[in-house]
C-alpha positions as CSV (number, residue, x, y, z in Angstrom):
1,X,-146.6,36.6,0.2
2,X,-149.1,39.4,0.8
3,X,-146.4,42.0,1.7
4,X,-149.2,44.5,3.3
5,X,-151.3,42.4,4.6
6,X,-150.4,41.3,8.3
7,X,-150.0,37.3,8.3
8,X,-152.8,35.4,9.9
9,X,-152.8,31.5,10.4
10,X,-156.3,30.6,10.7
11,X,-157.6,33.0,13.0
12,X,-161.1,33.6,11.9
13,X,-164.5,32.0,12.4
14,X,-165.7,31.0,9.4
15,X,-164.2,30.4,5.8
16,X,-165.7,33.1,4.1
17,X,-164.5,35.9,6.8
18,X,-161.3,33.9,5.7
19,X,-161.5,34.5,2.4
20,X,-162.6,37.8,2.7
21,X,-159.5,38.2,4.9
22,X,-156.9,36.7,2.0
23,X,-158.7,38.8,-0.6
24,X,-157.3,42.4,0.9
25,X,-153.7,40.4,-0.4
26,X,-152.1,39.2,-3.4
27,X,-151.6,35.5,-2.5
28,X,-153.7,33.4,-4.6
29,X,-154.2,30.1,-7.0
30,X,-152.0,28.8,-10.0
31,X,-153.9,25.9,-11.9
32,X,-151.2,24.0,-14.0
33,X,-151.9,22.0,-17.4
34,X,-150.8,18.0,-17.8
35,X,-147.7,19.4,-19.7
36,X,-146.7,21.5,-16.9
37,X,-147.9,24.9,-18.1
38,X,-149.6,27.6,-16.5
39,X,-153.2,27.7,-17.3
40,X,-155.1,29.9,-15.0
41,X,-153.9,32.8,-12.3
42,X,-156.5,33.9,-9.4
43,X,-155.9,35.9,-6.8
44,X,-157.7,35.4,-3.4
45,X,-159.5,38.6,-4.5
46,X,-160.7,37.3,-7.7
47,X,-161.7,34.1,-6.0
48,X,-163.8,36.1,-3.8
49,X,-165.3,38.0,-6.7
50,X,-166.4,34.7,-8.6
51,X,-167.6,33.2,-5.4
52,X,-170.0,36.1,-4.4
53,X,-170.9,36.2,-8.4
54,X,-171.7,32.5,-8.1
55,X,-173.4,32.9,-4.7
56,X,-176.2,35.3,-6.1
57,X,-177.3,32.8,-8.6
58,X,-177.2,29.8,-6.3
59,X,-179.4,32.1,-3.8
60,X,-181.6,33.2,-6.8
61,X,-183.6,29.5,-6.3
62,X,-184.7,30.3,-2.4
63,X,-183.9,27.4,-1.4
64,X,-184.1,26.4,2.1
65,X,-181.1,27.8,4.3
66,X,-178.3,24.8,4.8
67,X,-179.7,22.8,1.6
68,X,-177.0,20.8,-0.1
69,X,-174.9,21.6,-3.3
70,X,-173.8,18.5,-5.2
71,X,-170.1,19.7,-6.9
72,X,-167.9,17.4,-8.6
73,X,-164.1,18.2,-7.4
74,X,-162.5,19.0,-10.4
75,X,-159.2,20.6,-10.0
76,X,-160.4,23.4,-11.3
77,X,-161.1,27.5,-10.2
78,X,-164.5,26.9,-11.1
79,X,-165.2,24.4,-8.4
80,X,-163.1,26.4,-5.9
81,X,-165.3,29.2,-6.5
82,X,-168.5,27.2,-6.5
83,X,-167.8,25.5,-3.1
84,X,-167.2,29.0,-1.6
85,X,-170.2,30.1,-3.5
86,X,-172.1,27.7,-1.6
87,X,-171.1,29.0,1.6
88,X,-171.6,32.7,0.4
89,X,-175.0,31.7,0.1
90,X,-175.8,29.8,3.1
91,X,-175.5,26.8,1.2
92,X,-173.8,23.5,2.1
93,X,-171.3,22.1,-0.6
94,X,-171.0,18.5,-1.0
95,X,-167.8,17.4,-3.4
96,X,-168.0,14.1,-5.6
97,X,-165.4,12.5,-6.9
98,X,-163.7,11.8,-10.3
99,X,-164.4,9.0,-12.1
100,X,-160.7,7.8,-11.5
101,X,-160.5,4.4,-10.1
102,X,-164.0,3.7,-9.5
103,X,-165.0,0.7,-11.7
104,X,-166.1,2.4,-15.2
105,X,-168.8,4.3,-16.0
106,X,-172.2,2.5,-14.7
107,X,-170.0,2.0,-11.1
108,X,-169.4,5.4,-11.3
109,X,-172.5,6.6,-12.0
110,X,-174.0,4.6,-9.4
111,X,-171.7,6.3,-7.0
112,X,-173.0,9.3,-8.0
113,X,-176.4,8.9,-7.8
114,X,-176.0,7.0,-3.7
115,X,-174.0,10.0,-2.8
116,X,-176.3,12.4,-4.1
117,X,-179.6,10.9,-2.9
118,X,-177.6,10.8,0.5
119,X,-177.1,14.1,0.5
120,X,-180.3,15.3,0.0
121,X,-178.9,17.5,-2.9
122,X,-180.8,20.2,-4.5
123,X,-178.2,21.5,-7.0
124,X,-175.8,20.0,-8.9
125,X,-172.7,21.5,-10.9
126,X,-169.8,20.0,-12.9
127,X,-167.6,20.8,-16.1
128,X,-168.8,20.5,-19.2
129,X,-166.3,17.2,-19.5
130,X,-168.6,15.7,-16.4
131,X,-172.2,17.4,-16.6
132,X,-173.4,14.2,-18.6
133,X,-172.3,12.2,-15.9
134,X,-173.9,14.1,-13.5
135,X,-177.4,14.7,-15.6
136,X,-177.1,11.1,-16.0
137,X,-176.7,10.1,-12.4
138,X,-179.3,12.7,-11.3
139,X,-182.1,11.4,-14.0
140,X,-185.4,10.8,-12.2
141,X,-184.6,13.4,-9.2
142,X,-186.3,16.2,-7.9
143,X,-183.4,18.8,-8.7
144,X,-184.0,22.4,-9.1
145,X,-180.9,22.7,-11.6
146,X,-178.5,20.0,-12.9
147,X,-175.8,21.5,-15.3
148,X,-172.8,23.7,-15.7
149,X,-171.3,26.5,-13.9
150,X,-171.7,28.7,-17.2
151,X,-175.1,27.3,-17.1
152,X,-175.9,28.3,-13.7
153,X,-174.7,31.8,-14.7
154,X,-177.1,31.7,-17.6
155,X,-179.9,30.4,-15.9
156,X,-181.5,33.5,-14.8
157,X,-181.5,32.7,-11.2
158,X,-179.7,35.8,-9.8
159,X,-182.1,37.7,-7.6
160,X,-180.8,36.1,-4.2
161,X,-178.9,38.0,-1.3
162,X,-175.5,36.5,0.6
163,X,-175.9,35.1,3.9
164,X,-172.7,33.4,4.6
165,X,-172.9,30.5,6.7
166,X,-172.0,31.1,10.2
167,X,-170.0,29.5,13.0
168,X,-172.0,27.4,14.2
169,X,-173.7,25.7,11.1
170,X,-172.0,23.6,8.9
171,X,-169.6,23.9,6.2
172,X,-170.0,20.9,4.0
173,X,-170.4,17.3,3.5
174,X,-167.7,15.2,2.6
175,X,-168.0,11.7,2.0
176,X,-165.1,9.0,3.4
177,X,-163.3,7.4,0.6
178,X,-165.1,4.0,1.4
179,X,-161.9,2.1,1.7
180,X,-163.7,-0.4,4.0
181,X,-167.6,0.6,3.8
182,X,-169.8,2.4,1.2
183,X,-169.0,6.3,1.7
184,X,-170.7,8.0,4.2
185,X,-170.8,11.9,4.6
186,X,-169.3,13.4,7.1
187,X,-171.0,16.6,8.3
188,X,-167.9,19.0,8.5
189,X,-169.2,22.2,10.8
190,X,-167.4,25.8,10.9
191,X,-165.8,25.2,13.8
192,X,-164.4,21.6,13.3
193,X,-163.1,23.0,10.0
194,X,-161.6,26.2,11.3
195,X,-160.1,24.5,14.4
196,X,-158.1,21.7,12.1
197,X,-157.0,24.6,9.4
198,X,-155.7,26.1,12.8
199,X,-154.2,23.4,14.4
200,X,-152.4,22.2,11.1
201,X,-151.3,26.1,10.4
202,X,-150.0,27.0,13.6
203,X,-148.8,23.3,15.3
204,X,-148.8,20.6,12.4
205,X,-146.9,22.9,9.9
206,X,-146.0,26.0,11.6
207,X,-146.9,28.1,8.9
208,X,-144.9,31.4,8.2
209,X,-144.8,34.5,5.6
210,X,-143.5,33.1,2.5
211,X,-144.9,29.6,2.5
212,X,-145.9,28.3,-0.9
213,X,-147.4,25.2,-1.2
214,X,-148.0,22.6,-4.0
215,X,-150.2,19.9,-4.6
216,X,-152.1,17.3,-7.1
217,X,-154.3,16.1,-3.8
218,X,-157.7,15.4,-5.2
219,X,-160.2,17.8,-3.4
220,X,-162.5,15.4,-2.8
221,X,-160.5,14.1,-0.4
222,X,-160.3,15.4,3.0
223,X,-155.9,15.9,2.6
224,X,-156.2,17.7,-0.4
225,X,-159.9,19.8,0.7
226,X,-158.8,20.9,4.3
227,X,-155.3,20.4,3.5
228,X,-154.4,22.4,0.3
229,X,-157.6,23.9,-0.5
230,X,-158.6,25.1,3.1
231,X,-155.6,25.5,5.5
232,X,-153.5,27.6,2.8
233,X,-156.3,30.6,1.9
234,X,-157.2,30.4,5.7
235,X,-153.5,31.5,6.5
236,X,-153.1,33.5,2.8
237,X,-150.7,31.1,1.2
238,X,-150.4,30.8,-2.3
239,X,-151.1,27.2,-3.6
240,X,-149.5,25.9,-7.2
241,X,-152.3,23.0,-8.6
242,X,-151.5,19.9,-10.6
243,X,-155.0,17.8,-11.2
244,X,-154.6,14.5,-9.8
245,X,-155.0,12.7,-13.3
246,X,-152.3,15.2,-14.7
247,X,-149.9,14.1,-12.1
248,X,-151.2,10.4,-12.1
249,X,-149.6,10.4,-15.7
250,X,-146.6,12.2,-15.4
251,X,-145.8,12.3,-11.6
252,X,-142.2,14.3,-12.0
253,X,-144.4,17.4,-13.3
254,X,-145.2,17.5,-9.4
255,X,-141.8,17.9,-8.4
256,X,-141.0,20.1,-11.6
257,X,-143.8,22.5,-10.5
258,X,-142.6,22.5,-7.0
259,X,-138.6,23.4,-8.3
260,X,-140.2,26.0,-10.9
261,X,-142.0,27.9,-7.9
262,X,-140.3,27.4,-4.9
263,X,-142.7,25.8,-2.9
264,X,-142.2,24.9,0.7
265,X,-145.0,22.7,1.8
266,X,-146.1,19.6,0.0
267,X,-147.9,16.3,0.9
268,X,-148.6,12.8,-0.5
269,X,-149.6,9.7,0.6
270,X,-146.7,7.4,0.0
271,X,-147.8,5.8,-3.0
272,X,-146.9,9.0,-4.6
273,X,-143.4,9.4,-3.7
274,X,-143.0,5.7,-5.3
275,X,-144.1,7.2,-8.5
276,X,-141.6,9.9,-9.0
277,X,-138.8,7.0,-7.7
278,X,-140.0,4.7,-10.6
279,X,-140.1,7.5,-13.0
280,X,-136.9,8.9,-11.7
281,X,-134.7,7.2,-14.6
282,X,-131.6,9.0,-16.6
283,X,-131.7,12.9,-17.2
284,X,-134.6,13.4,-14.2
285,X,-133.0,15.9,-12.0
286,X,-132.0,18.1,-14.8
287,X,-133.4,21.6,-13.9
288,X,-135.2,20.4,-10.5
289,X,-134.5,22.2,-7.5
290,X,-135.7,20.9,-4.6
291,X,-133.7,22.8,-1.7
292,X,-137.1,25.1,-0.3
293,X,-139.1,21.9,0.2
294,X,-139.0,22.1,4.1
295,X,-142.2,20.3,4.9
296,X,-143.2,16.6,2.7
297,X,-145.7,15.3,3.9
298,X,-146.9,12.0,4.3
299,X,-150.5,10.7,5.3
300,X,-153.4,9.5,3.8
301,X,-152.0,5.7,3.5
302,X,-149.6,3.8,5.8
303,X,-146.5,5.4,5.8
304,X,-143.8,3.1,4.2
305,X,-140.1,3.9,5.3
306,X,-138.4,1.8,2.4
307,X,-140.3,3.8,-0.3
308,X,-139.2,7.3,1.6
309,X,-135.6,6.1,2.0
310,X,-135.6,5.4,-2.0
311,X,-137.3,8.9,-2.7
312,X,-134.6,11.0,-0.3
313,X,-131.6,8.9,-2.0
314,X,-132.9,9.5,-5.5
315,X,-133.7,13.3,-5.0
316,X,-130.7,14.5,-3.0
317,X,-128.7,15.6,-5.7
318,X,-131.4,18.4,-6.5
319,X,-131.1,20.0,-3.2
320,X,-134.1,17.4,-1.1
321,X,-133.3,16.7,2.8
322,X,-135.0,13.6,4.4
323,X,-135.4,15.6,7.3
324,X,-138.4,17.2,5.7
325,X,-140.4,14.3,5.5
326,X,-143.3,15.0,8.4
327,X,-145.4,11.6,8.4
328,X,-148.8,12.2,9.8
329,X,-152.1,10.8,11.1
330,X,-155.4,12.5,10.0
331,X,-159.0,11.2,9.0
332,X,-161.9,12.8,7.5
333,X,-164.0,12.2,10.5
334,X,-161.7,15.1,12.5
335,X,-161.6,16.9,9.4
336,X,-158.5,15.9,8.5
337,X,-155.4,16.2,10.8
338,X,-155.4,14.3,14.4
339,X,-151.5,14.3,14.5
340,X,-148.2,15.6,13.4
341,X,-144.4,13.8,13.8
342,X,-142.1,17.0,14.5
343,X,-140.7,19.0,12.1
344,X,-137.1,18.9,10.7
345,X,-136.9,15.0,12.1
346,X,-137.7,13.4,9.3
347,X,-139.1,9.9,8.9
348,X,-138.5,7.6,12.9
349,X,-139.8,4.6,13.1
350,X,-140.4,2.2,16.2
351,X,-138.9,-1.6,15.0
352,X,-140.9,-4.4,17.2
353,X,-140.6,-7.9,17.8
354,X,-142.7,-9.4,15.2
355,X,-143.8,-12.6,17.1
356,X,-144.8,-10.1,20.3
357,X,-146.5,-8.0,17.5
358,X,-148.7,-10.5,15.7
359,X,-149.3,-13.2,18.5
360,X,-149.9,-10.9,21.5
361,X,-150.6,-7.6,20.4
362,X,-147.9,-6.1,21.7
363,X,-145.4,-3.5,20.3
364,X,-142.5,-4.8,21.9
365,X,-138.8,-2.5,20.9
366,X,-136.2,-5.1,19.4
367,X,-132.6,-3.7,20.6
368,X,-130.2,-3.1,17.9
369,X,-128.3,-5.8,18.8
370,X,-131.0,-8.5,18.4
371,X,-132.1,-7.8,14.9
372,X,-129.8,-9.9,13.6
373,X,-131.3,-13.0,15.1
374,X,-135.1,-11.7,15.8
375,X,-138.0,-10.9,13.0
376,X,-138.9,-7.7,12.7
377,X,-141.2,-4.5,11.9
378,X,-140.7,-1.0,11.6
379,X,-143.6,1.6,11.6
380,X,-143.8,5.1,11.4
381,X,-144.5,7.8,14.6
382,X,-147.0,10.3,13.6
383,X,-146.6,12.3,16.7
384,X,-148.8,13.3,19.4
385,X,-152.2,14.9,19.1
386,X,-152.8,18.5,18.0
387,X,-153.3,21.3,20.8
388,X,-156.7,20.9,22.2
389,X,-157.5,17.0,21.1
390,X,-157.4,13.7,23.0
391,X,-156.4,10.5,21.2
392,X,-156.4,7.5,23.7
393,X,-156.1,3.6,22.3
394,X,-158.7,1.0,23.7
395,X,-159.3,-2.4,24.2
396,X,-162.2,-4.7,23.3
397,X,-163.6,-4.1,26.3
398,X,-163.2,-0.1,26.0
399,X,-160.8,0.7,28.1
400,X,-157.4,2.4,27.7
401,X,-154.7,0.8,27.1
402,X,-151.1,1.2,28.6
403,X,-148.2,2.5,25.9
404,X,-147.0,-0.1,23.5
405,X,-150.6,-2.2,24.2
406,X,-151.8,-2.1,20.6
407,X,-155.4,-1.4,20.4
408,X,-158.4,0.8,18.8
409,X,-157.6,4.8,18.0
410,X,-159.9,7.1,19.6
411,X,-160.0,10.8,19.0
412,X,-161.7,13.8,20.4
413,X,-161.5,17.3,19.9
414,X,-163.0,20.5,18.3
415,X,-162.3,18.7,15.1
416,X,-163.9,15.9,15.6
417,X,-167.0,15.2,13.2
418,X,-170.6,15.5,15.4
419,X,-172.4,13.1,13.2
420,X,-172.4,11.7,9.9
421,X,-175.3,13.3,7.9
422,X,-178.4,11.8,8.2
423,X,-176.7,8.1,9.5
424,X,-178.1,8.1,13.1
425,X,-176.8,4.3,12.9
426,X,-173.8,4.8,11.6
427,X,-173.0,8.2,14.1
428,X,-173.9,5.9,17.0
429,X,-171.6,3.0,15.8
430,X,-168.5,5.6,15.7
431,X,-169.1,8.8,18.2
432,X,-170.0,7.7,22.1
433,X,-171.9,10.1,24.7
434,X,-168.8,11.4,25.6
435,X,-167.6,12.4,21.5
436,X,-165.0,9.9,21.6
437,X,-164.9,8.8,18.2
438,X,-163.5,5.0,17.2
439,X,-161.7,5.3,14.3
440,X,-161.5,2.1,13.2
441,X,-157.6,2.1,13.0
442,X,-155.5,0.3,15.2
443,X,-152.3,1.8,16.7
444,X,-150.2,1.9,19.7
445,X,-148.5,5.0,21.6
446,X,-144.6,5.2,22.0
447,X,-143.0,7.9,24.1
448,X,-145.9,10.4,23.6
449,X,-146.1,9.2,19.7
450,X,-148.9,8.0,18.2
451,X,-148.2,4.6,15.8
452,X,-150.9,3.2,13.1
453,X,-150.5,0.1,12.7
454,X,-153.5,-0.6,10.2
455,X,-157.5,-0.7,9.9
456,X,-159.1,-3.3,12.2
457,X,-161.5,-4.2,9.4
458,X,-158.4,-5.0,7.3
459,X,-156.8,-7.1,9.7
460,X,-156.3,-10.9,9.1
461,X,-156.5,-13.6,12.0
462,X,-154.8,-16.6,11.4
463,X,-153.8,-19.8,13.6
464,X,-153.8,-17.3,16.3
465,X,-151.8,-14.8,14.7
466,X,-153.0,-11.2,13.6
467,X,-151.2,-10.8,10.0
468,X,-151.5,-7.4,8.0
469,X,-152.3,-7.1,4.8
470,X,-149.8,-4.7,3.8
471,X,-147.3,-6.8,4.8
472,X,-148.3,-9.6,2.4
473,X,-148.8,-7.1,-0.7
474,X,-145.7,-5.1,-0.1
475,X,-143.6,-8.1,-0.5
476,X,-144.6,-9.1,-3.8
477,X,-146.0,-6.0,-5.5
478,X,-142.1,-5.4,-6.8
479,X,-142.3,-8.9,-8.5
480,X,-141.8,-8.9,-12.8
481,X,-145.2,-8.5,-13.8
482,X,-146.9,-6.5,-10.7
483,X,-147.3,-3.1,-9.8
484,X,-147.2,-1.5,-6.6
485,X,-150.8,-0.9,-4.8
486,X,-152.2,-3.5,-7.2
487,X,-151.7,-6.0,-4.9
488,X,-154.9,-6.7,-2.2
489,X,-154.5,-9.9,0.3
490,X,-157.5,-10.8,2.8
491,X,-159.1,-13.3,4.7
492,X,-162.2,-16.2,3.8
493,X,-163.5,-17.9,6.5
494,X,-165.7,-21.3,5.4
495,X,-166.7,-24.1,7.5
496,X,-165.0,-26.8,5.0
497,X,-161.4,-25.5,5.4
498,X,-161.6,-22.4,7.9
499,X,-159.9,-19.6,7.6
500,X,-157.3,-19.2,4.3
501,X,-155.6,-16.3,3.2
502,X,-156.2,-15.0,-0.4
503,X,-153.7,-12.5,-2.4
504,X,-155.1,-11.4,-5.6
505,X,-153.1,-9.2,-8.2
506,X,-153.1,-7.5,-11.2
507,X,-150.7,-9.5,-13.3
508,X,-149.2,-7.9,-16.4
509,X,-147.8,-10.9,-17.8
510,X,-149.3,-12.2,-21.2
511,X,-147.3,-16.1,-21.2
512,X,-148.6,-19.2,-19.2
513,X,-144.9,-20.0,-18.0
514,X,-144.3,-16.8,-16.7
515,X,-147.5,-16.4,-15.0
516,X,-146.5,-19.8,-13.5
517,X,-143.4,-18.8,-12.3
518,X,-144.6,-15.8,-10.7
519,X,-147.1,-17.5,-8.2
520,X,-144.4,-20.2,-7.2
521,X,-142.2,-16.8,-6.3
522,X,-145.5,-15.1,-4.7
523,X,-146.0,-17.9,-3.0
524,X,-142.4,-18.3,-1.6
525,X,-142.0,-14.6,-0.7
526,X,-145.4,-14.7,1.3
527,X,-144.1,-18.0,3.3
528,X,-140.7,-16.4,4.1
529,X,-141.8,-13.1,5.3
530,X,-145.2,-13.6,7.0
531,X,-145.0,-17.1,7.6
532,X,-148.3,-18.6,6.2
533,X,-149.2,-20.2,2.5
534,X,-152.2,-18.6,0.9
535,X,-153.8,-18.8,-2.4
536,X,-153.1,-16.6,-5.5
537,X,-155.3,-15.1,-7.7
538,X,-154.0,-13.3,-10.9
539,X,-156.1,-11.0,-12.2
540,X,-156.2,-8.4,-15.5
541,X,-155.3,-5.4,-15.4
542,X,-157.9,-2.6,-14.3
543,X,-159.6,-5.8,-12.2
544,X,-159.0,-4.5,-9.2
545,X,-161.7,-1.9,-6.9
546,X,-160.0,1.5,-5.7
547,X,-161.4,4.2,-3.5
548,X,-161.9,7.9,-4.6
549,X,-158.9,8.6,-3.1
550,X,-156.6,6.2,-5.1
551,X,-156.3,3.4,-2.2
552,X,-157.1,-0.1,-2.8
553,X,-160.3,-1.2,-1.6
554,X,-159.6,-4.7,0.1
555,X,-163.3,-5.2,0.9
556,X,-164.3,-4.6,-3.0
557,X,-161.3,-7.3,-3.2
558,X,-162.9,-9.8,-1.1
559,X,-166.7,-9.1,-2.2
560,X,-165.6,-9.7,-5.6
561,X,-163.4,-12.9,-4.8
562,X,-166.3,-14.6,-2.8
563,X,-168.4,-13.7,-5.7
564,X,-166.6,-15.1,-8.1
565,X,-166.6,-11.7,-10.4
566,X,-162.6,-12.0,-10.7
567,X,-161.5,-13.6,-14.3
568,X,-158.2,-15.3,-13.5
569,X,-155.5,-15.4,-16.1
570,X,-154.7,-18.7,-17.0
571,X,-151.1,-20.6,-16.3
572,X,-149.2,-23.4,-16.3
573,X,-149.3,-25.7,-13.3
574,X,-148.7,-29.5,-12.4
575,X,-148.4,-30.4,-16.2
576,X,-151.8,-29.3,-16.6
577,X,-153.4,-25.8,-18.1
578,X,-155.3,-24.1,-15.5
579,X,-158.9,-22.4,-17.1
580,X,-159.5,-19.2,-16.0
581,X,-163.4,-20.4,-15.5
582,X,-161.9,-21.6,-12.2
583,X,-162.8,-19.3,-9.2
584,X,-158.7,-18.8,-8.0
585,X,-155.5,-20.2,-8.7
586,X,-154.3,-22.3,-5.7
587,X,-150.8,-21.4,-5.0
588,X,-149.4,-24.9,-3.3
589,X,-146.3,-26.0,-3.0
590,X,-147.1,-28.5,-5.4
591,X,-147.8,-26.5,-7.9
């Protein structure tokens, strides 16, 4: 902590007049190898420095005031100081993702280059390891300067003067994940941003002197941008960084990090804790210390109780308490946070009558003493809104529904998004006259709590049933032969046999037999639990679409399926060998 520097959570206008703030103190960044090993130490004050160094170049082109900066989000101080370069300069940042998880190169590419031309990009800047990427997804464009930051600093462009971005203009654009849709960019303004880093800092985490935080967040994503990029130098908190591949590989160097430094505050979508549970085998606690980790949170994904239950039995011995689990609700269209569970409670769920849940739409409470004899779910509270935001759930028709009436999430606030840039059509489809913005989720209040229960675009109808896909996938993805999040069930309507549910997965399984065996259990795990037979595709490895932030894209799923792009594995069934030339593998009971 900055000893002499009074602690402020947030309380500025702008993120430079933040950062300017942090710099008079010795909090800072720590960037962390894939072995575990500090690389690189900057203080908020060398930050700064870089920032304003990088901010003369960028305003040496006189380029318009507000024109975009394309910046691939490498954990890295380079982009950190780029993207407040940007601002430094009146510019507006734009971060791209990795290529992790995006389809291989061309698909990446492609990305690129939509996100880009969206954009309206005048700059672009990325590492060494990705400027041929970038020169490659840029070819043909009008760009003023394509290339490296060293080759920004060598470009001769220095000559421009600072004119941070103010208040009331914006701060950057980040583009949505595209879980459900291509990515569109979100116009993040001053204020939004501010208000959220505020909100979080002083409600959602109730921030204090001596906070350290950790995290292997991508920042290209609005949880680990606004979340541990943002909110911490807003409120002068030191963050430790893992890179997102780095920790994607060895997922216990998160938690070794976090033991070697103390940290306090850490978040991860749940996915993540499942990682360091699977990699969690003999000799894994030796050394960690885990006792100062007062706020895990979880968002970014629907929040999965079994998989948290498993993490806080697995990690007690080194000093973890279940009570700091904080699960949360947050979208890149209000920046990032919308609500918080409250702190030291840990993970509470609300467990409703399954029937009431899927057939009526109605999150019914199941008393302890039915469960025995009544089908179940259990979902996570994520709290009630921050200070100073509304979050109401709708109908069809639009209007508001009564508590446990499960229906569309709809936010406003200071944090909430204006428009997305340059999408008149798709601002109008999402933000009414009144800024109520439809998030596309679907939810439910309880006692003041708000409860997700998935994305309406995700949901499957069948025989007059609403049917989750997550509740499909999580059944089998712990199957011999599957792996968890590689598992993505939907919906295909056709006039010759109407609606049929489909459950494709990457199967790791090399003999027929096998492969065999595991659709029959696939199949009879899927009948038991959700109560409908569906077809089963088995797929390669690598086959399956994911979003920039690492969450399957069910959409990509479907497209592909009804395309017929999928190359199913080939298996025994009936006495007969299935070829893989077929367009799915039909999981009957007779086979």
């Amino acid at each position: 902590m900055s000893e002499s520097l009074p602690f402020r959570v947030a309380e500025f206008e702008t993120v430079t007049e933040g950062l300017d703030y942090a710099a008079r103190g010795t909090t800072g960044c720590n960037f962390f190898s894939s072995r575990g090993q500090l690389e690189h130490v900057l203080t908020y004050a060398e930050i700064q420095d870089r920032s304003v160094a990088y901010a003369l170049h960028l305003a040496g082109f006189g380029l318009e005031r507000g024109s975009r900066v394309a910046l691939i989000a490498e954990t890295t101080p380079d982009f950190l100081c780029l993207f407040y370069g940007c601002m430094y300069a009146g510019l507006v940042p734009v971060p791209l993702p990795l290529s992790i998880n995006l389809g291989g190169h061309e698909a990446y590419v492609k990305r690129l280059r939509a996100m880009i031309d969206a954009a309206g990009a005048s700059l672009a800047l990325a590492s060494e390891d990705m400027a041929p990427a970038l020169r490659e997804a840029t070819l043909g464009s009008k760009m003023r300067f394509v290339g490296t930051p060293q080759g920004l600093m060598d470009s001769g462009s220095k000559g421009g003067t600072l004119a941070p971005l103010q208040k009331d203009e914006p701060c950057y654009v980040q583009y949505s994940s595209g879980s459900t849709s291509m990515p569109r960019g979100v116009l993040a303004m001053q204020r939004a941003v501010l208000s959220n880093a505020r909100a979080i800092g002083q409600s959602g985490l109730q921030l204090r002197p001596g906070d350290r935080s950790a995290s292997w967040l991508p920042l290209y994503h609005d949880m680990g941008l606004v979340g541990f990029c943002l909110t911490p130098m807003l409120s002068q908190v030191t963050i430790d960084y893992l890179a997102t591949p780095s920790f994607a590989r060895r997922p216990l160097l998160w938690l070794k990090i976090m033991s070697e430094q103390g940290s306090t505050i850490s978040f991860s979508p749940t996915f993540g804790y499942d990682l360091c549970v699977r990699r969690a085998t003999n000799g894994y606690a030796k050394g960690l210390d885990l006792k100062n980790w007062r706020v895990a949170g979880v968002g970014g994904e629907m929040v999965r109780g079994d998989v948290l239950d498993q993490f806080a039995d697995r990690f007690a011995c080194v000093g973890f308490d279940k009570r700091a689990f904080l699960p949360s609700y947050g979208l890149a269209e209000s920046t990032l946070a919308v609500s918080f569970a409250p702190l030291r409670r840990g993970l509470e769920v609300d467990e409703i009558d399954r029937e009431a849940y899927e057939r009526h739409g109605e999150a019914v409470p199941v008393a302890p003493e039915a469960k025995a004899t009544v089908s179940t779910r259990a979902f996570a509270k994520c709290g009630g809104p921050l200070p100073g935001h509304e979050v109401v759930i709708r109908g069809e028709g639009g209007e508001e529904l009564p508590e446990r009436a499960i229906g569309r999430v709809c936010v406003r606030g200071p944090s909430v998004m204006r428009e997305y840039f340059q999408n008149v059509e798709a601002t109008n489809s999402a933000v009414d006259e009144d800024d109520w913005l439809d998030t596309g989720d679907l939810g439910y209040f309880v006692q003041g709590q708000l409860v997700i229960t998935g994305r309406s675009k995700d949901l499957i109808i069948c025989n007059g049933r609403n049917i989750w896909p997550q509740d499909l996938e999580w059944h089998v993805e712990d199957l011999p032969g599957l792996r968890a999040g590689c598992v993505a069930g939907f919906s295909v309507d056709s006039k010759e046999e109407g609606e049929r549910v489909v459950v494709v997965a990457e199967c790791r399984l090399s003999a027929p037999e096998e492969r065999r065996e595991l659709v029959r259990e696939m199949t009879w795990k899927i009948r038991k639990s959700a109560g409908v037979d569906c077809e089963i595709v088995l797929v390669p490895t690598r086959s399956l679409t994911f979003t920039s932030s690492g969450k399957l894209s069910r959409a990509a799923a479907k497209a592909d399926y009804l395309a017929g792009r999928f190359e199913p594995l080939t298996i025994v069934a009936s006495n007969r060998q299935v070829q893989s030339t077929e367009p799915y593998l039909a999981a009957s009971a007779a086979s």
